[in-house]
N, C-alpha and C positions, 0 to 999 in steps of 0.2 A: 738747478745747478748753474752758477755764475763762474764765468771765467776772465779772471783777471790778467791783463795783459802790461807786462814792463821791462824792464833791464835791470839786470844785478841780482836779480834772486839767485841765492846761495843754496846747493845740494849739502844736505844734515841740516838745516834750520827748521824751526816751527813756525811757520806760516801762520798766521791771525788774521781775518779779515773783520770787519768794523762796520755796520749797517748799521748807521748813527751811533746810538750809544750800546749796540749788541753786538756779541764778541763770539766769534764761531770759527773753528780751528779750520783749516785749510790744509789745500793736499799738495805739495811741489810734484810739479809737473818736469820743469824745464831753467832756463836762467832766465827766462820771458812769460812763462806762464805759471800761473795756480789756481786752482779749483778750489769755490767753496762754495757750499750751499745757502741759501738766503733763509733767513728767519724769519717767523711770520711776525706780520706787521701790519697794518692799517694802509690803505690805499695812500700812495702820495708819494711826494721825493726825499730822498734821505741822503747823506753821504756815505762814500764807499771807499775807506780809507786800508790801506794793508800791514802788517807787522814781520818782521823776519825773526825778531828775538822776543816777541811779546811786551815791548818797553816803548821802540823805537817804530812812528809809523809815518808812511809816506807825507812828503811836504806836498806833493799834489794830492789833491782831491777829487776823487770821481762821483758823482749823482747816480746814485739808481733808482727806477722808477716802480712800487706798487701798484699794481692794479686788480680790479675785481673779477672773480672768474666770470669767464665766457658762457652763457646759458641763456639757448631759445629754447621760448613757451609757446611759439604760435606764428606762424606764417600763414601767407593772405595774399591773394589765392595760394588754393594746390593747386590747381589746375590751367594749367593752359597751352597755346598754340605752339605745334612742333616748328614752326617760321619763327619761334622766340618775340623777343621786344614785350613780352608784358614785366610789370610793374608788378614786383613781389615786395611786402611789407614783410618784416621781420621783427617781432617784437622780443625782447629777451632782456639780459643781465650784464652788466662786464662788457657792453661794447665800448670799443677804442678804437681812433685814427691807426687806417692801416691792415685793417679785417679786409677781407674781402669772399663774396658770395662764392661756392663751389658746388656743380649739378655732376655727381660721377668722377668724371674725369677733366670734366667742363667750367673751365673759369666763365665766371657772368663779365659781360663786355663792360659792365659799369656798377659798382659798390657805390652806396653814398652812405657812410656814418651819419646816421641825426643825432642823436643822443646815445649816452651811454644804455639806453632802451630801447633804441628804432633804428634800422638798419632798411634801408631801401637799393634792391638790386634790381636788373633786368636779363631777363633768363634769355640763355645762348637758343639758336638755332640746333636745331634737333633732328633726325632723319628717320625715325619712323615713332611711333607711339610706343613710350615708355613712362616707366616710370623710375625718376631719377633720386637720390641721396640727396640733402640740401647737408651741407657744412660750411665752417665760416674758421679759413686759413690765414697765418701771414705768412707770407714766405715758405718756407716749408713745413710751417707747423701748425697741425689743427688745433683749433683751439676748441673744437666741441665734440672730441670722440665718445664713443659710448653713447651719444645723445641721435634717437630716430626721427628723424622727419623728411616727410616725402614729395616730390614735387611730381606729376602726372602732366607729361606730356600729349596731348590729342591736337589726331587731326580734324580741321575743319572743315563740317560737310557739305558737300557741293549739290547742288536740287541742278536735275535735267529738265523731269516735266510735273507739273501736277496735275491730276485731271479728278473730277466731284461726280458722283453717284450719287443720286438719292435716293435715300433707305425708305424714310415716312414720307404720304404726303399728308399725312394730320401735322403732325410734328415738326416737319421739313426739317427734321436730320438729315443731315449726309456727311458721306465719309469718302475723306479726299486720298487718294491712292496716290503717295509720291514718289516717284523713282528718282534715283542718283547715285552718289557714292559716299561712302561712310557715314550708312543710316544705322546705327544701333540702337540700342533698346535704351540706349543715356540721353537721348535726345528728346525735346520739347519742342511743340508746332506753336507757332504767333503767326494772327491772322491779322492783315493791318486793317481793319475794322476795331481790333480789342490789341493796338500794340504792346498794352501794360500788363496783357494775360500770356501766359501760356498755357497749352494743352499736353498732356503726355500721351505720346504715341507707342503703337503696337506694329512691331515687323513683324513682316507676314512674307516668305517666298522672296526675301531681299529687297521686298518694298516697305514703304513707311504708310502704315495708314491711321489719320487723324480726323476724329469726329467733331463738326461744325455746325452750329445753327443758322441753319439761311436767315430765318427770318429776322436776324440781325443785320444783315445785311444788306446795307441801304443798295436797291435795282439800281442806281443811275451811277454805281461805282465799282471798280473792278476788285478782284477781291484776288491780293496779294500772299504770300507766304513766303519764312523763312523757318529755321529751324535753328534750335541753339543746344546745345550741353546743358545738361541740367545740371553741374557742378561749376561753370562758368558761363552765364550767359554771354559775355563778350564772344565765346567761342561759335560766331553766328554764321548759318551759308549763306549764299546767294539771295538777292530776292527776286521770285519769279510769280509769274498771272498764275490763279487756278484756272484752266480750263474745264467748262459746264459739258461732262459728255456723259450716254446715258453707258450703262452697264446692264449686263445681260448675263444669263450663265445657264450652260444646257448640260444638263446633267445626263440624258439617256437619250437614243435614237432608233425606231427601227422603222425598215429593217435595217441588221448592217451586211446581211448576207442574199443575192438572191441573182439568179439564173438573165441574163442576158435576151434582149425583145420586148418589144414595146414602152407602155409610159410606165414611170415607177415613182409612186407616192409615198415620199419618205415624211416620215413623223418626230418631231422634237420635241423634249420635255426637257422644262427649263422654268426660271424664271426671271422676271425684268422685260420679257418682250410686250413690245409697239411698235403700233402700224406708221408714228410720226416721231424719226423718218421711216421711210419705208426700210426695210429690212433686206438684204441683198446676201445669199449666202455663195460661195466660189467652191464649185466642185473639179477636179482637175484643170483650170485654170477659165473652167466656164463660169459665167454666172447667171445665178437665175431668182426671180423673185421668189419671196416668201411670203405665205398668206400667214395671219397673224389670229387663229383661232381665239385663241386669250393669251391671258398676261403668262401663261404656263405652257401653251401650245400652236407651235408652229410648223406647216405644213409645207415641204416643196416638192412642186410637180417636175423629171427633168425625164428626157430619153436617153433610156440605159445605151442607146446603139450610140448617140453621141457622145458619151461621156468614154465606152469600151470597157473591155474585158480587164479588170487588173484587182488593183485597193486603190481607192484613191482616197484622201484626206479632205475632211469637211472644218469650214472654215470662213469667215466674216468677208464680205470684198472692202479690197483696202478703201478707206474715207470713207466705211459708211456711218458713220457717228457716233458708233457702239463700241464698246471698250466689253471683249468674250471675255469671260474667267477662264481659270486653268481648265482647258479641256482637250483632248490629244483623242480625235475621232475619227473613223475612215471606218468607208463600206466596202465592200468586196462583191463586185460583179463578176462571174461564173458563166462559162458555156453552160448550155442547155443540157442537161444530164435528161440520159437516155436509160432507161431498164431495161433490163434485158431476161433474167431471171433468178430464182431464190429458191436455198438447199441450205436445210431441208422446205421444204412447200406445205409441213404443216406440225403442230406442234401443241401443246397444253394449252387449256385459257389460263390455268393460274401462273404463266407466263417465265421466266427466267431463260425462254427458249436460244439460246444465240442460232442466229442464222446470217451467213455471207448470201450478200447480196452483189450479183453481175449488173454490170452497162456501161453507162462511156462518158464523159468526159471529166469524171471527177474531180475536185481539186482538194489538196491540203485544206480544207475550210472545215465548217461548224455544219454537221448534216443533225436530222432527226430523223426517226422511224416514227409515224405516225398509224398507228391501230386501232381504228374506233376510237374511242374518248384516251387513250392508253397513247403516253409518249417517250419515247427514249434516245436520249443520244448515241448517234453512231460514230463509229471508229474507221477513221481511213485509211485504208490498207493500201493503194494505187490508184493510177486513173481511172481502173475498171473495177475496182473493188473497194466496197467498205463492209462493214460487220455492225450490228447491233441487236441487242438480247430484245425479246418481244417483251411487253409491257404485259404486265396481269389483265385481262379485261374481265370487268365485274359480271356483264351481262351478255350472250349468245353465243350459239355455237354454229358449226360447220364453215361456211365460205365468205371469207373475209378479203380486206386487200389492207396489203400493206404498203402504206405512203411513204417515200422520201422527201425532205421539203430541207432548208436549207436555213428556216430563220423557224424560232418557235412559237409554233400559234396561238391563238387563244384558245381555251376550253370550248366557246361556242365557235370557232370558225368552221367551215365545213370542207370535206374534199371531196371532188369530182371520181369519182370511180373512173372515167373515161380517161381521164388524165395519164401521160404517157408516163408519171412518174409513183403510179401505183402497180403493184405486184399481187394476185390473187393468193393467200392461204386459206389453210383449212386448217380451222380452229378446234383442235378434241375438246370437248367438253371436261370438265372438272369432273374426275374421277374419283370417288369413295366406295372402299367398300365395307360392309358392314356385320357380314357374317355368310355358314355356306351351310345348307341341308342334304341329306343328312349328313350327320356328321359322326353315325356308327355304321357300318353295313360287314356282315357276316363275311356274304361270300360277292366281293368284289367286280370279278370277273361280269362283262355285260354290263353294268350296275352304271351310276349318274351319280354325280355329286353337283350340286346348285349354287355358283355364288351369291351371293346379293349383294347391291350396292348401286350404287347412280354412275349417269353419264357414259357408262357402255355404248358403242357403235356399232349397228351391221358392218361396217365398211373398213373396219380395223382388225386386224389379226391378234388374236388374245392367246395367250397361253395359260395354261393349270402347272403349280409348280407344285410339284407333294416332297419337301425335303429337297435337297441340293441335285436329285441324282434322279428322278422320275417327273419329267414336261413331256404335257398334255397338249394338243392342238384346242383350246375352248371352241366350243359354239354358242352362235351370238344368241338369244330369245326374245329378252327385250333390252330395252335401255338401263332395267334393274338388274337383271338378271342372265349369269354365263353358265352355259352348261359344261360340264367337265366330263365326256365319257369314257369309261375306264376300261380298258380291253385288255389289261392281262390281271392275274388274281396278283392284289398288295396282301400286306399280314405286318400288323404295328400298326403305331402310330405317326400321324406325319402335319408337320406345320405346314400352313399349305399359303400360297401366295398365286397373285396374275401379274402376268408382264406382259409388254408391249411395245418392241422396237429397246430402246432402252430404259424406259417406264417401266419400276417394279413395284407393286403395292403389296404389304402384306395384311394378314386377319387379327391384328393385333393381338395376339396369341391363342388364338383361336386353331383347334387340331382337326383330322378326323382320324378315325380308326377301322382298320380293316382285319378283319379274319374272327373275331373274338363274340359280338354280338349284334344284330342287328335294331337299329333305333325303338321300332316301332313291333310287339309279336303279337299283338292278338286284341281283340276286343270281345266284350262280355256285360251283355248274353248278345247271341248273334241274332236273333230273331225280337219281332215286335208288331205292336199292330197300330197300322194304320188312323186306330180312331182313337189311339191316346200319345199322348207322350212317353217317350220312351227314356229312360235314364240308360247310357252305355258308358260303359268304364274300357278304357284305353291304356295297357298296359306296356310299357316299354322301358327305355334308361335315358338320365340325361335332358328331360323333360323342363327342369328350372333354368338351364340354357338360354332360353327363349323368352320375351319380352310376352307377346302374346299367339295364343295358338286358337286354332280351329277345329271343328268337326265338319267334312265337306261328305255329303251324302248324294252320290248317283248324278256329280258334277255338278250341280246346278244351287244345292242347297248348304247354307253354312249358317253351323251355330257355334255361339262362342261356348271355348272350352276354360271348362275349372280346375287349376292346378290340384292336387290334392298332394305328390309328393313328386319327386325325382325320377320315380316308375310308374305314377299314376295318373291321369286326367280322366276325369269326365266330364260330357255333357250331354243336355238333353235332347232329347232328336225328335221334336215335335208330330205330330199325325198329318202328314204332309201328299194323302191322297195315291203315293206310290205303292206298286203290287209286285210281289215278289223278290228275290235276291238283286241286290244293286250294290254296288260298291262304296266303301265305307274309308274317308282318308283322313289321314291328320295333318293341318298345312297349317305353317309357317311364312306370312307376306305372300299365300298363294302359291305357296311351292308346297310339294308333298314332303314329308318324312319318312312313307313308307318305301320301303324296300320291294318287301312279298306284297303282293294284292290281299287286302282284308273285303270279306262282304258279310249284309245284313240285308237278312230278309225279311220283309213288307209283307202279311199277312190282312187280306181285305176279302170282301166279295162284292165292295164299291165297282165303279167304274173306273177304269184308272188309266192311263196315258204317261207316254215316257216321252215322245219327245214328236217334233213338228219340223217337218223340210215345205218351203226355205222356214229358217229362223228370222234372215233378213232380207230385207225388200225395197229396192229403191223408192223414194218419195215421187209419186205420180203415177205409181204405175198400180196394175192389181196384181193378184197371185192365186195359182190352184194350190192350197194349203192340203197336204198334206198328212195325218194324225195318226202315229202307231202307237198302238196300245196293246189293251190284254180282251181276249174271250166279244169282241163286239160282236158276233154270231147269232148271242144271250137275247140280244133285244129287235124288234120288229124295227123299230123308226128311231134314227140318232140326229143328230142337230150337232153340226159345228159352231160355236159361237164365237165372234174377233168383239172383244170390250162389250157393247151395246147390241151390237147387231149380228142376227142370226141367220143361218145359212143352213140349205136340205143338204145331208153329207150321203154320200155316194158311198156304197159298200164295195170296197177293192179283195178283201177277206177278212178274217176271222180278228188281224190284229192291226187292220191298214183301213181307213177312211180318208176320203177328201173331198173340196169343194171346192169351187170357185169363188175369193172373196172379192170385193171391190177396194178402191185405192184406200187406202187410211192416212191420217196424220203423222206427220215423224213423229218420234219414240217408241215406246214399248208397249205392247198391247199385250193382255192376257188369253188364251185361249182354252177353252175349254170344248168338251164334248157331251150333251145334254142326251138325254134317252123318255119318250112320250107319247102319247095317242095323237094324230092328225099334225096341227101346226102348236100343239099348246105340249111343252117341256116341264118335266117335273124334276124327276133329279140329273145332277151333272157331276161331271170326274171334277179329279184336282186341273189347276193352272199351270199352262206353260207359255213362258214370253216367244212373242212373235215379235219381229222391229222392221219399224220403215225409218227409212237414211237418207239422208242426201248422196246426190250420188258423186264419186270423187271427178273430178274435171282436173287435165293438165292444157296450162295456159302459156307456160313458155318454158325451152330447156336452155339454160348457160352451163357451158359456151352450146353452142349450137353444131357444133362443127369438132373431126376429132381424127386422127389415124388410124386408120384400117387393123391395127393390132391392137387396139381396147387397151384400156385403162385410163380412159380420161375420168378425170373427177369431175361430175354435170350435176346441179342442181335443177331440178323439176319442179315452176313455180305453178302452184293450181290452188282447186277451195275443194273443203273438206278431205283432206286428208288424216286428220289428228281423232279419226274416231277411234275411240276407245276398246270396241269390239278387236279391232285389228293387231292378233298378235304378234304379226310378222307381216311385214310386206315387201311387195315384189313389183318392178316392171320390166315391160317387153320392148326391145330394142328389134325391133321387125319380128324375126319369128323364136329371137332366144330370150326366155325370161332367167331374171336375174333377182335378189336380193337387193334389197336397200335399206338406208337408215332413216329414221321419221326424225326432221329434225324440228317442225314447225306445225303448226295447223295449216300452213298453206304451204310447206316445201319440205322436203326429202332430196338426200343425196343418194349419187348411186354411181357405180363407176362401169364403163363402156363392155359390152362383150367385144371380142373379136370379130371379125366381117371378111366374110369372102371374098367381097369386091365392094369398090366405094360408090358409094348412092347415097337418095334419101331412105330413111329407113321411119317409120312410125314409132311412137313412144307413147307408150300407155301403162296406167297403172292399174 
C-alpha cells in the first residue's frame, strides 16, 4: 500500500497511479492524499506518476523504490553472554540500508548492513538467562514476521575452587571437583596443558566434576582450568590453579551409640584413606589422631568423659588435606543404663515373647535385647522403660539372661552374664504335643488320660482342657509326658487341649471319649507257659490310632505288637523264665492304654524270680542283694549270681533270698538265682537287671540366696543328674523336699519352699 501525498486532488475523480509504465486504480482519500497499491515488479527504481481523469498526469514525478523480500537463513552464534557485546552474523535475503537487529523487545545497539546477504549486529545487555526472538525492523515495521529464530542468552560461569582426587594410581586418572556458580550440565572443562581440548563434565550435588590425565602433565607446571559452554566457547569462566588434595569418603561407623566411661574405639569404613598426611578427625570440637588400618579402615581412640553425654557430629579437622565426601555422621553418648527388672521373667524359646523391661537412665536412642545368639530391637517407652519381643532361640532351655546393649553386635561377640546390664530369664522349652492315651475310657470317674509331646516342665503349671467348659489341673511326669486326672464321671466326646499361663496348644483334632467303651477289654488266652512262646491276642477299639504299639509283661518286659485290625493286636510273649499271674499291658511311647488291669499267667516248675531290691547301686560301693521269687524252700543250696561272679545266698523264706555282693562296674548287670550240690550250680531262674550309677553330686546353686517366702527360681549345677532311670526328681531344701525340672545332664531347676526363719539350709538331690 503506497500513499501519495499532493494538493488539488478532486472528490468524484478516478485516481490512476503510474509505476512506470503500470497502471493501477487508486483510492481518494482527501484533496492531499490517495492510496494505491504497488504492482509487482523487479527490484529497482521506477517513476511514480498520478492521474485524476486517467489522461492528465502529474508534471512532477516521484521514484519508488523495489526491493527484495526480507528473509534470514542462519545466524551465528545463537548463543551468547547475558553482559551482551557479541558479534552476531546474520546471513539472509532482501537486506537493505536501514534494517536493523531486534532481540524481544530489545533493539541491538548497532546494525551493520554488509550486503543485500550479511547483516552483522551486536546483541543488547540482558538480565538473566533467556532465550530471545531475533527479527530485522525499520522503523516500525518487521520485515521478517512469521520467520523463527532464536537467540539464547547465558550466563558466564564463575570457578571459586578446584581441587584433584586421584582415582587410579596405574592409570593416574583423576577427577577434579569444581565448585562455583553457573555450573550446568552445557559446560566443558579445558585444562591449559591441552588448551585446544575440551572435556565434558558431570554435575554432581552443584559441583562440576571433570576427568583428567595426570600423566600428561608436565610436574614442573601448574595445572590451570576454565570452563566454557558447549554451544559458545567464547562464553568462558575464570581461570583458576587446580589444587592436588587427597579425597576420602566413609561410608559407615560404629559404634554410633554407647553408654558413657572409659576409652571408646571407634571404627570407620571408607575408602581413600592414608597415613600421609596424617589423618586428624574433630569430635565436639576436640581432635584426635587416627590410626589408619588400611586404605578402607580407620580407627580413633577418644575418652567418652571428655568428649560427654549428648550426639556429637564426626568430622575432618579443618586443613587437614582431605576433601570427606557427603557424609552427615554423629555418635550418641548415653548415661550408664542400669537394670533393674523384667515382666514377664520367662517366656517360650520359640520367642515372639514381648516383655518390658525396668532401670534408669534410658534415652530416646537405638537399644537391642540381646538372648543368646537371638537379637532384637527394643522400643523406648521413658527413662525407665523400653519393651522388646524375645528373639526365637534355636538351642536350650531353662535360665537365661537377657542383655541390653545399645549398638548391635556381632554374631560372635560375647556378653558378660555379671554385667549390670543383663536380666536373668527362664526360657520354657519349645512345646509340642503329639497325641494323649487312652483315648476311650468307660467309666471316667478316678481314671487318667496321658498327654504326649516334648518340652513339658516340673516347674510349670499345666492344665487339661476337655471342650470349652471341663479344666483339669495337669500333673507333670516327665518332660514328654502330662498326666490328666479325672475325678468326676465325663460321657461324650471331647477335643481336648493343655494351656499354660496364656500358652494353649491343641491335639490337632485328636479326641477322647468317655462313658461308651473302654480302649483296651481283654487279652486271649490268659494263660501260657514259660518254656515256649506264647501268641496273645489283644482285643480293644481304635487300635490303627497309634504309630506303634506294645505288649509290656510284669513291667519289665516288652514285645512289639502286630496290628491285625482296629480291635485287634497281637503279639508274641516269649518264654521269659516268669511263674505265675503277672500283669499284662498295652503301651503306647511307654504309657499304658489300659483302663482295667489285664493279667497272664506263667505256668513253670523252673525257678523263677520276680524282682531284686536295690535294683540300683552307686558306683564304689557294694550291696546286700536282695531276690524274691517263688517256692525257694524246694531246694537244699541256692547261689546268687551278679554277671560273672557268684555268691552263697542266704535263706530269708520260702520267696526271699539274699547276699552280699561286692562293688561292680557301672551299668546293668544281670542277676540270676542258681540251685546245686556243694559250690558247683547246675540250673538257674530267668534274669533280672541289677544297676550301678554314678552317684548324682550338687556343685553350685544360682542364685544362692532367696526370701524367706520361697519361690525363687534356683538352678542346681552338679554331674550326673540326666540318668535315664529317673522318672521324676526331687530336692531337699533343709528338711522340705520338693519337685524339680531336669533341664541338663548337669543342671535342673527348682523353685524355693518356704522357710521359717532365714539361715543357711542344705540342698541336695
Amino acid at each position: 500500500m503506497v500513499t501519495v501525498v499532493g494538493q488539488g486532488f478532486e472528490r468524484g475523480s478516478r485516481p490512476i497511479c503510474k509505476f512506470g509504465e503500470q497502471l493501477v486504480d487508486g483510492t481518494f482519500q482527501s484533496s492531499t492524499k490517495v492510496l494505491c497499491i504497488s504492482p509487482v515488479h523487479v527490484a529497482g527504481n521506477v517513476s511514480l506518476g498520478l492521474s485524476m481523469n486517467g489522461e492528465d498526469y502529474t508534471r512532477s514525478v516521484c521514484s519508488f523504490h523495489y526491493v527484495s523480500r526480507v528473509t534470514i537463513l542462519s545466524i551465528h552464534p545463537s548463543v551468547g553472554s547475558v553482559n551482551g557485546g557479541d558479534s552476531i552474523t546474520i546471513v539472509g535475503t532482501g537486506f537493505f540500508p536501514g534494517l536493523s537487529c531486534k532481540f524481544d523487545d530489545n533493539y541491538s545497539p548497532e546494525t551493520r548492513v554488509q550486503s543485500s546477504l550479511e547483516i552483522v549486529c551486536i546483541s543488547p545487555f540482558h538480565d538473566r538467562n533467556w532465550v530471545s526472538q531475533l527479527s530485522l525492523w525499520t522503523m516500525t515495521h518487521c520485515h521478517t514476521s512469521g520467520q523463527q529464530f532464536s537467540f539464547h542468552f547465558l550466563s558466564i560461569p564463575r570457578l571459586d575452587s578446584a581441587n584433584i582426587t586421584f582415582v587410579s594410581t596405574s592409570s593416574r586418572m583423576a577427577v577434579v571437583t569444581v565448585a562455583g556458580e553457573d555450573l550446568w550440565e552445557d559446560v566443558v572443562c579445558i585444562f591449559s596443558h591441552e588448551p585446544l581440548s575440551s572435556i565434558s563434565g558431570v554435575v554432581s550435588n552443584g559441583q562440576l566434576l571433570c576427568e583428567v590425565s595426570i600423566l600428561q602433565v608436565p610436574s614442573s607446571e601448574t595445572l590451570y582450568l576454565e570452563v566454557a559452554r558447549k554451544q559458545n566457547d567464547r562464553l568462558r569462566s575464570n581461570r583458576i590453579p587446580v589444587v592436588y588434595r587427597y579425597s576420602l569418603n566413609i561410608s559407615m561407623l560404629t559404634p554410633q551409640a554407647f553408654e558413657i566411661g572409659g576409652s571408646i574405639m571407634l571404627t570407620m569404613f571408607g575408602t581413600g584413606f592414608s597415613s600421609n598426611p596424617p589423618l586428624c578427625m574433630q569430635i565436639a570440637n576436640l581432635q584426635y589422631a587416627v590410626e589408619v588400618v588400611s586404605s578402607t579402615v580407620l580407627v580413633c581412640e577418644f575418652q567418652s568423659e571428655e568428649v560427654g553425654v549428648g550426639s556429637h557430629a564426626i568430622s575432618l579437622c579443618p586443613d587437614s588435606g582431605y576433601d570427606l565426601g557427603s557424609f552427615n555422621a554423629t555418635i550418641e553418648i548415653m548415661n550408664r543404663v542400669s537394670l533393674e527388672r523384667i515382666i514377664p521373667s520367662a517366656g517360650p524359646r520359640e520367642g515372639s515373647n514381648l516383655v518390658t523391661i525396668w532401670g534408669t537412665s534410658f534415652r530416646d536412642a537405638q537399644y537391642f535385647c540381646r538372648v543368646q545368639g537371638g537379637l532384637s530391637e527394643a522400643k523406648f517407652i521413658n527413662s525407665t522403660t523400653i519393651r522388646c519381643r524375645v528373639p526365637e532361640i534355636a538351642d536350650g532351655d531353662g535360665l537365661i539372661f537377657i542383655c541390653v546393649v545399645t549398638e548391635k553386635p556381632s554374631k560372635d561377640a560375647k556378653m558378660s552374664i555379671t554385667s549390670p546390664n543383663c536380666l536373668r530369664y527362664f526360657l520354657i522349652p519349645l512345646h509340642k504335643v503329639e497325641g494323649l492315651v487312652p483315648s476311650l475310657i468307660k467309666d471316667s470317674k478316678g481314671k487318667s488320660t496321658f498327654i504326649i509331646g516334648e518340652g513339658f516342665m516340673g516347674t510349670w503349671p499345666y492344665r487339661c482342657l476337655f471342650g470349652s467348659d471341663v479344666s483339669i489341673s495337669a500333673e507333670y511326669v516327665t518332660s514328654s509326658v502330662l498326666r490328666c486326672p479325672i475325678k468326676d464321671s465325663l460321657v461324650g466326646t471331647y477335643e481336648v487341649s493343655i494351656s499354660s499361663g496364656h500358652w494353649q496348644e491343641g491335639l490337632r483334632g485328636l479326641r477322647v471319649e468317655f462313658g461308651a467303651r473302654d480302649q483296651v477289654i481283654s487279652v486271649f488266652p490268659s494263660q501260657g507257659y514259660t518254656s515256649a512262646s506264647n501268641t496273645v491276642t489283644v482285643n480293644g477299639w481304635g487300635f490303627s490310632g497309634f504309630d506303634t504299639l506294645f505288649c509290656r509283661v510284669s513291667q519289665y518286659f516288652t514285645y512289639h505288637a502286630r496290628l491285625i485290625s482296629d480291635k485287634e493286636i497281637i503279639c508274641e510273649v516269649a518264654a521269659i523264665g516268669l511263674h505265675g499271674i503277672v500283669g499284662i499291658d498295652l503301651v503306647w511311647r511307654n504309657l499304658s492304654l489300659v483302663s482295667e488291669p489285664l493279667t497272664f499267667e506263667f505256668l513253670t516248675s523252673e525257678i523263677t524270680i520276680f524282682r531284686v531290691e536295690p535294683s540300683r547301686t552307686w558306683h564304689g560301693t557294694g550291696a546286700i542283694l536282695t531276690v524274691f521269687g517263688l517256692e525257694f524252700h524246694r531246694f537244699e543250696h541256692l547261689y546268687i549270681r551278679l554277671s560273672d561272679t557268684q555268691y552263697q545266698a542266704v535263706f530269708l523264706s520260702s520267696s526271699m533270698v539274699a547276699s552280699k555282693v561286692k562293688p561292680a562296674s557301672v551299668g546293668v548287670h544281670n542277676v540270676s538265682v542258681w540251685h546245686g550240690q556243694g559250690d558247683q550250680a547246675f540250673e538257674h531262674s530267668n534274669y533280672l537287671p541289677c544297676q550301678w550309677v554314678y552317684p548324682m553330686k550338687v556343685h553350685e546353686v544360682i542364685p544362692s540366696t532367696g526370701p524367706v517366702r520361697g519361690g525363687t527360681l534356683t538352678t542346681l549345677i552338679g554331674e550326673n543328674i540326666a540318668h535315664s532311670y529317673l522318672h521324676s526328681r526331687s530336692c531337699s531344701f533343709g528338711h522340705t523336699l520338693i519337685d524339680c525340672s531336669y533341664q541338663t545332664a548337669t543342671s535342673m531347676t527348682c523353685i524355693t519352699p518356704a522357710s521359717k526363719s532365714p539361715g543357711l539350709v542344705n540342698v541336695m538331690i
